[in-house]
C-alpha positions as a printed Julia matrix, in Angstrom:
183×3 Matrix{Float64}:
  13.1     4.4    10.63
  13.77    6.58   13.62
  15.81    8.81   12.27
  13.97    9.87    9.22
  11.48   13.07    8.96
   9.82   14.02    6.14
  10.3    17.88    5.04
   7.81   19.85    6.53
   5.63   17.01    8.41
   4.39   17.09   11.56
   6.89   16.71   14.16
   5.4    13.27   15.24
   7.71    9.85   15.68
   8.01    8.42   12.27
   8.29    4.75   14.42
   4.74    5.33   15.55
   2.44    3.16   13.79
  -1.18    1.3    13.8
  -1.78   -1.71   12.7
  -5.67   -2.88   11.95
  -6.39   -6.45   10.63
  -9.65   -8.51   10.78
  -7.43  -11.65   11.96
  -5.62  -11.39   15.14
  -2.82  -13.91   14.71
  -1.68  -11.74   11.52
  -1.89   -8.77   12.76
  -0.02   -9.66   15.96
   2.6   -11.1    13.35
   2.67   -7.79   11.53
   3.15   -6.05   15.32
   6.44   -8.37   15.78
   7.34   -8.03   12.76
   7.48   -3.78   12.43
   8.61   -3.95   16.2
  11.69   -5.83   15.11
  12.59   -3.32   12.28
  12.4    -0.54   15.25
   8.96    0.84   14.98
   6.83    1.05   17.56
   3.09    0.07   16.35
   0.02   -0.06   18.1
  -2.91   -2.82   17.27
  -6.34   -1.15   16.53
  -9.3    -3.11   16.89
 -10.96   -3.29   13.63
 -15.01   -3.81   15.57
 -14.38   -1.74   18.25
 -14.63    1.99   17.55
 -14.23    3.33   14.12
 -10.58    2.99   12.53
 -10.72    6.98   11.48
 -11.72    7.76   14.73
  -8.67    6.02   16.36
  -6.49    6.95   14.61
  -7.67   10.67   14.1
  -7.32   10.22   18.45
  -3.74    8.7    18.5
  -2.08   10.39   14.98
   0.17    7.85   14.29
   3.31    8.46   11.22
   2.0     5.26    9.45
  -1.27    3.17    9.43
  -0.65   -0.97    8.06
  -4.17   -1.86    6.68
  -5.74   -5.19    5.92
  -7.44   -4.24    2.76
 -10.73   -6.34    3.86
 -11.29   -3.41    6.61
 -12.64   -1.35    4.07
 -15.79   -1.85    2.5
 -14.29   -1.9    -1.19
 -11.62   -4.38   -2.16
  -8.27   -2.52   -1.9
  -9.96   -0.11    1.29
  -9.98    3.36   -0.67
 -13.05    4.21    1.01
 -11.03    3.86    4.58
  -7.69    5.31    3.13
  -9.62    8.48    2.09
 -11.47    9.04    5.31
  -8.33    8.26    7.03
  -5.66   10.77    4.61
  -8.47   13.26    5.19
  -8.67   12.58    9.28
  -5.03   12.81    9.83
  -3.18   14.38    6.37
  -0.03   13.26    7.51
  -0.33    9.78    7.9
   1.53    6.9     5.78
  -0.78    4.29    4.87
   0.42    1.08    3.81
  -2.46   -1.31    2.21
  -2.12   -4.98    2.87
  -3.81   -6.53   -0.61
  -5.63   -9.53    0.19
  -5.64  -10.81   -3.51
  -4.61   -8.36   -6.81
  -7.89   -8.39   -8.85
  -7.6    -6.74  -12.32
  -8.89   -2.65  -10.49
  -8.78   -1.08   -7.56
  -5.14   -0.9    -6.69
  -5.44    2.71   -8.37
  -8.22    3.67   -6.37
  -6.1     2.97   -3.51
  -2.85    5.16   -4.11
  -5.31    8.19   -5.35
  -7.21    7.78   -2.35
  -4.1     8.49   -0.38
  -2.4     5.25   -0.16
   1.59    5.17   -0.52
   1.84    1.56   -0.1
   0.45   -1.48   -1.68
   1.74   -5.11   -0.81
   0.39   -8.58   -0.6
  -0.55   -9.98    2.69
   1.48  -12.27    1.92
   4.84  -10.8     1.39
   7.47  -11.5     3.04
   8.71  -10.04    6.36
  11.46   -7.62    4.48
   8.75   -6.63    2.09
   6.53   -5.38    5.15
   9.2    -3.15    6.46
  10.15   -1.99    2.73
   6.37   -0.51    2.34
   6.59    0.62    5.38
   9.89    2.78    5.58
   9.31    4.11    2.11
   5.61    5.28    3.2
   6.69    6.57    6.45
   9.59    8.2     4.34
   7.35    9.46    2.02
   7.79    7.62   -1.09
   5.06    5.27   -2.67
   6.45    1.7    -2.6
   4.41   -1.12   -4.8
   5.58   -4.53   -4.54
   6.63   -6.64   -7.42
   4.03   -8.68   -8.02
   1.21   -6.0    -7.47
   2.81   -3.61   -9.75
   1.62   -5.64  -13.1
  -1.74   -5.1   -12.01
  -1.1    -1.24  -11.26
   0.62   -0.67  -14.48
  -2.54   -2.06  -16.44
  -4.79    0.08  -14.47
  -3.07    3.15  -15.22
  -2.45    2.3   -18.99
  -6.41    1.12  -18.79
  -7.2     4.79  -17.53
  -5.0     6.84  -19.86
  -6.13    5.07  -22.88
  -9.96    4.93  -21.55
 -10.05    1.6   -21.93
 -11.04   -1.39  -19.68
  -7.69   -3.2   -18.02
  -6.89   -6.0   -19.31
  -4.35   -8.97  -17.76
  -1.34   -9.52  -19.79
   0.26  -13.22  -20.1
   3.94  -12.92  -19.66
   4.73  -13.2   -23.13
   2.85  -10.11  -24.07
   4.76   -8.41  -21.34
   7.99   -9.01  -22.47
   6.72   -8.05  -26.27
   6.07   -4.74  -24.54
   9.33   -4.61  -23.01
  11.07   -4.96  -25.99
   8.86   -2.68  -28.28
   9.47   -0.12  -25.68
  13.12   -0.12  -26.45
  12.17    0.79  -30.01
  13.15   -2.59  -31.29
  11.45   -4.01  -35.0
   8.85   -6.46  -35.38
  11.91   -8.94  -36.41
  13.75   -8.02  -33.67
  11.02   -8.41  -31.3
  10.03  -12.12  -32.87
């Protein structure tokens, strides 16, 4: 992650990151974690003073954010203040639980990261190198619920959860394959 700038970002250490998470074992895990893939973050104190106003003071490359830190479920409203504080900045949202919207709110609002809180260690630094190399990164098992959204908002219609089945249906139908083919 050292190594790699962004064209025509700010001249800041892509390692440099912030970390803010309302429980203090996880977010110390998250810390090791990111320190071991070469970063160097920095644990903000989600009650002590505002998150945008830390991290408009330090101007980190990346921000890691519980999504319960926001007052929304995926965070938007803190991703937007904090895109707009620092423009710059890679923000990674840590989703507590997928619920069927939101996770769209999150990327528009400035987010180029999305992955469960409980992902595995790998998956932390994955989101995190793609954000800070800035590329939008969803994990796997978030990116059902993203797809819905955005087919929900292009066809004006409410998402709705697909069962597996119907998902591979899709799959195939996309591939331009017949109803026979597709039974």
């Amino acid at each position: 992650p050292r190594g790699s700038r962004g064209a025509g970002r700010s001249s800041a250490d892509p390692a440099r990151l912030m970390v803010v998470d309302t429980e203090p074992v996880f977010a110390a895990g998250a810390v090791a974690i990111l320190t071991a893939a070469g970063f160097s973050p920095v644990l903000l104190d989600p009650g002590g003073p505002p998150v945008v106003d830390q991290v408009r003071a330090a101007r980190p490359r990346g921000l890691v954010l519980d999504s319960a830190v926001g007052s929304r479920p995926y965070a938007d409203d803190l991703v937007l203040d904090v895109v707009a504080a620092v423009p710059d900045i890679a923000v990674v949202v840590l989703v507590r639980r997928a619920q069927s919207a939101g996770l769209l709110a999150a990327m528009e609002a400035g987010a180029r990261a999305l992955a469960p809180r409980d992902c595995a260690p790998e998956e932390l630094v994955a989101a995190v190198v793609a954000a800070v190399g800035d590329q939008n990164w969803v994990a796997s098992g978030l990116s059902t619920v993203l797809r819905g959204e955005l087919l929900a908002e292009v066809s004006g219609q409410s998402p709705v959860e697909l069962s597996v089945r119907e998902l591979e249906v899709l799959r195939v139908l996309a591939t331009g394959a017949t109803n026979n083919q597709i039974g």
